[in-house]
N, C-alpha and C positions, 0 to 999 in steps of 0.2 A: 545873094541870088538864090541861096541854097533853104531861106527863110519858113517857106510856104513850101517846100518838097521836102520827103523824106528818102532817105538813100541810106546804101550800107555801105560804111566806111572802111576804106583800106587800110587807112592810118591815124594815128593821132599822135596831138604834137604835147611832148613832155615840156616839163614848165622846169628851171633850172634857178638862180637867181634873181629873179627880175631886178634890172635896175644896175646890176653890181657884175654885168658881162664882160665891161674891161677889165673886173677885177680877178675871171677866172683862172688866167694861168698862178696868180696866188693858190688857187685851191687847189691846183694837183695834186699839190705836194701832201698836204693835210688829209686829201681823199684818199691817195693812192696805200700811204702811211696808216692810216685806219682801216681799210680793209685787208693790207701784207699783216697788222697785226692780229684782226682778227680771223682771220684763214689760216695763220700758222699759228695763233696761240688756239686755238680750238681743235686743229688737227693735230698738234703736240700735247694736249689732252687724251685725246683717241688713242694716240699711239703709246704714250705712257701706261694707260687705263688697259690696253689689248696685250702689251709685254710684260706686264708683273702682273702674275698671276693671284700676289700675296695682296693685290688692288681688285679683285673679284669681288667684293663684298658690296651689299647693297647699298650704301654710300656712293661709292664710285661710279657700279653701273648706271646708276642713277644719275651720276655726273656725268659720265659718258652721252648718255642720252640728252644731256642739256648740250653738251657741245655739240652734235651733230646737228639738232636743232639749231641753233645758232650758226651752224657752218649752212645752211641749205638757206635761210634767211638772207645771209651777208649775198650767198652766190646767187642769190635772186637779183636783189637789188645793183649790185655793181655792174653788169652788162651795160645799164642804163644811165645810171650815176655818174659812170668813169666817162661813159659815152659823149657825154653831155659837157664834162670841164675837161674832158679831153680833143676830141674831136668837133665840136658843137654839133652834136647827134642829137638829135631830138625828137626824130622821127621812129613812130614803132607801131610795125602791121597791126592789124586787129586782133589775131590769131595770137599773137607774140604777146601783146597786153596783157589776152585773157588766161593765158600761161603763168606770165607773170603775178598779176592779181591771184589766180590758183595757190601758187608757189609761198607766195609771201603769207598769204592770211594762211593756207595750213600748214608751215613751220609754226606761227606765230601761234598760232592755237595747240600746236604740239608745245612749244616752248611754257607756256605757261601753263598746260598741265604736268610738265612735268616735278615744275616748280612744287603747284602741290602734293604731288609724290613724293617729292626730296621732305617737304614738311610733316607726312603721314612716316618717313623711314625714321625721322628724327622724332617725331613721339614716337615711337615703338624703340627707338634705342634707349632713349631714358626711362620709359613708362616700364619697359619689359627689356632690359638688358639681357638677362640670363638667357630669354626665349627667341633674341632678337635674329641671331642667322633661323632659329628654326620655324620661325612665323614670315619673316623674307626672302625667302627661299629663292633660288636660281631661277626655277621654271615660274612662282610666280613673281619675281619680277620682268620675267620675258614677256610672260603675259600680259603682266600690264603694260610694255613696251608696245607691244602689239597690237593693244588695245588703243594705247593714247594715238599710235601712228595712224591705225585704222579711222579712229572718232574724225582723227582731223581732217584725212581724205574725205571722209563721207559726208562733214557736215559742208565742206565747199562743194562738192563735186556739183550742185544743182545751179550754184550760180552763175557760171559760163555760159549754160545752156540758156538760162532765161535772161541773159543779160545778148545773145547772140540772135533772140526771136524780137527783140525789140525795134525796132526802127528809129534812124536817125536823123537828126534834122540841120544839118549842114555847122554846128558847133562843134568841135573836135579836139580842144584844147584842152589837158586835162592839168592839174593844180599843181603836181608834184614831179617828183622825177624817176618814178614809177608807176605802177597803175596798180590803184587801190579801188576797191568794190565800191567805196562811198563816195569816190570823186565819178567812176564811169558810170553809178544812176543818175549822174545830175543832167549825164546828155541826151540820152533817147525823150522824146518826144511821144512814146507809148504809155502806155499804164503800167509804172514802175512798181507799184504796189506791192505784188507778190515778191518783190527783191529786196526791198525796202523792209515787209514783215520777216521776212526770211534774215536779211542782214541783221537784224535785231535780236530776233531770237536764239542766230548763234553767238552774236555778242554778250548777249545776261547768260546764255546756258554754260558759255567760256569763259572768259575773261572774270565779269562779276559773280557767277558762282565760283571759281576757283577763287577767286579774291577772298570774297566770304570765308572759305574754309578752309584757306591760309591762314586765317587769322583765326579761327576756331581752333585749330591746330594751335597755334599758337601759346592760345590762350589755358588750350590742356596740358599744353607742356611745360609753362610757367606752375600751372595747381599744383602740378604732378614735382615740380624744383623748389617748390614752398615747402612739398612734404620731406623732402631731405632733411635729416638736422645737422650733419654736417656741413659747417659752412665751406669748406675746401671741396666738397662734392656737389653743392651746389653750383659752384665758379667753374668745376669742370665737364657739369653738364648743360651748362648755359654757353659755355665757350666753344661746344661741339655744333652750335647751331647759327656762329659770328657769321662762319660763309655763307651758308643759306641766306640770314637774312641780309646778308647786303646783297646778296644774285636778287631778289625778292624788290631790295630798294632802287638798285638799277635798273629793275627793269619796270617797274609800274610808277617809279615818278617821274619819269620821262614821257611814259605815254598820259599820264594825269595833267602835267605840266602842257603839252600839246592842244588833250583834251580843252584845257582851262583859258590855253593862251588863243584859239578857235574859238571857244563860243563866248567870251568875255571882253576881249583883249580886239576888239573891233577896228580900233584905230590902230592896230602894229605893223609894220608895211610888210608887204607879202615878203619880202626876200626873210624877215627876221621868221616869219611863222613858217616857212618851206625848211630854212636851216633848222629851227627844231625838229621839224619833221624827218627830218634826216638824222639827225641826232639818236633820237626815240630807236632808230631802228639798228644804228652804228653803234651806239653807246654799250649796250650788253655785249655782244659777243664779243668788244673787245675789253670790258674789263671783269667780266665772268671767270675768265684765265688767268689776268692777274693777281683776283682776290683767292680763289684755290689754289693760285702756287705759291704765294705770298702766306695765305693762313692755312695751309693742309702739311702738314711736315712729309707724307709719303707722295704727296706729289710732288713737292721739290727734290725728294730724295730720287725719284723717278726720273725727271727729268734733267736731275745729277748723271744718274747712270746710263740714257737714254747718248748725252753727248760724251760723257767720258768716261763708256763701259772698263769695268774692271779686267787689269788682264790675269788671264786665268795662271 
């Protein structure tokens, strides 16, 4: 009935498994379990990285900044996720969407800059060891803290606005089981254009340039492990950068994988391309924490002392 008029919507209805709704009380367990991991293995990061002070070094802060990242990510998404195989919530104001959609894409856009900051600390630890605290500096890694936090606010902040001047036309059902920028253009019935160039250009200016110079990075810090002739020095300047790149492989072949299984993968029924989607966004922050406490020896040593402080 709603065809032919346009209206602003209260709400909109979240998309959860289709097809596989008797099978939800299975998923509790698996949901609820993925994000107690990833909420305490991230804030068990923070708090390791904030009480040993001998963890201040631009490595860590930098890690630090990925977990936080990841911790604002997870508590985006679970309000709605949990809401949904827990309750069958599926309902969520417009207001709340657009918070959300906010929320998620500038973590997400934080998260992957900081990625290539952790890979610009790691050339400059092998490239320049000797100079390395004195070119990384406290104040400028703050700043680029500062920096990444600010880019990601400012490069969302336009789209709520122009996605709230739009009008809609009685379709309201969105794809996922959150609200993401590329599923809420598909429903105004306006001239989406400007959100559509907008959504694009902060995708290649994020995501695909830091991609790029991840791998630039990369690529100089390999030249730069060539020029060692020590083979024992070269294993141990290659093994300083094991965690980055698996943080780096969790987190962009999941969103690749998504990508690929979306625009390719035509025939896959919606429940299998939603649980990817879910995935892409669950996957890092929970194993981000196992791979630095696993291969970082002073964060396991941290969060040795963290549960069973030494008595004095």
């Amino acid at each position: 009935m709603f065809n032919s008029s346009k209206f602003n919507p209260k709400y909109f209805l979240l998309t959860g498994l289709p097809g596989l709704e008797a099978l939800y009380p299975w998923f509790i367990f698996p949901f609820c379990s993925i994000y107690l991991m990833a909420l305490v293995g991230n804030s068990l990061v923070l708090a390791v990285i904030r009480k040993n002070t001998i963890l201040h070094q631009p490595m860590y802060l930098f890690l630090a900044m990925l977990a936080f990242a990841e911790l604002g990510v997870s508590a985006s998404t679970l309000p709605t996720v949990l809401g949904i195989f827990l309750f069958g919530a599926n309902e969520i104001c417009f207001e709340a969407c657009l918070l959300q959609m906010f929320s998620i894409h500038s973590f997400s856009i934080m998260e992957s800059g900081v990625l290539l900051a952790m890979s610009v600390d790691r050339f400059v630890a092998i490239y320049k060891p000797l100079r390395y605290t004195a070119i990384l500096t406290r104040s400028r890694i703050s700043a680029a803290g500062a920096t990444l936090g600010l880019k990601s606010v400012m490069l969302m902040f336009p789209l709520p606005f122009l996605l709230k001047r739009l009008p809609f036309c009685g379709h309201n059902v969105l794809s996922h089981s959150y609200c993401l920028h590329s599923d809420l253009i598909q429903l105004p019935c306006g001239d989406t254009h400007p959100n559509s160039i907008l959504g694009l250009c902060i995708v290649t200016s994020t995501f695909g340039l830091d991609s790029l110079l991840i791998v630039l990075s990369y690529v100089l810090i390999l030249y730069t492990v060539l020029g060692i002739t020590s083979g024992e020095g070269r294993r141990k300047a290659l093994n300083t950068c094991v965690s980055h790149i698996c943080a780096v492989l969790v987190y962009y072949v999941p969103m690749i994988s998504v990508a690929l299984v979306h625009r390719f993968v035509k025939h896959a029924a919606p429940a299998i391309r939603l649980l990817l989607a879910n995935v892409y966004l669950l996957v890092p922050p929970v194993l981000n924490p196992i791979i630095y406490s696993v291969k970082t020896k002073q964060i396991r040593q941290g969060l040795i002392q963290l549960f069973l402080p030494r008595k004095q």
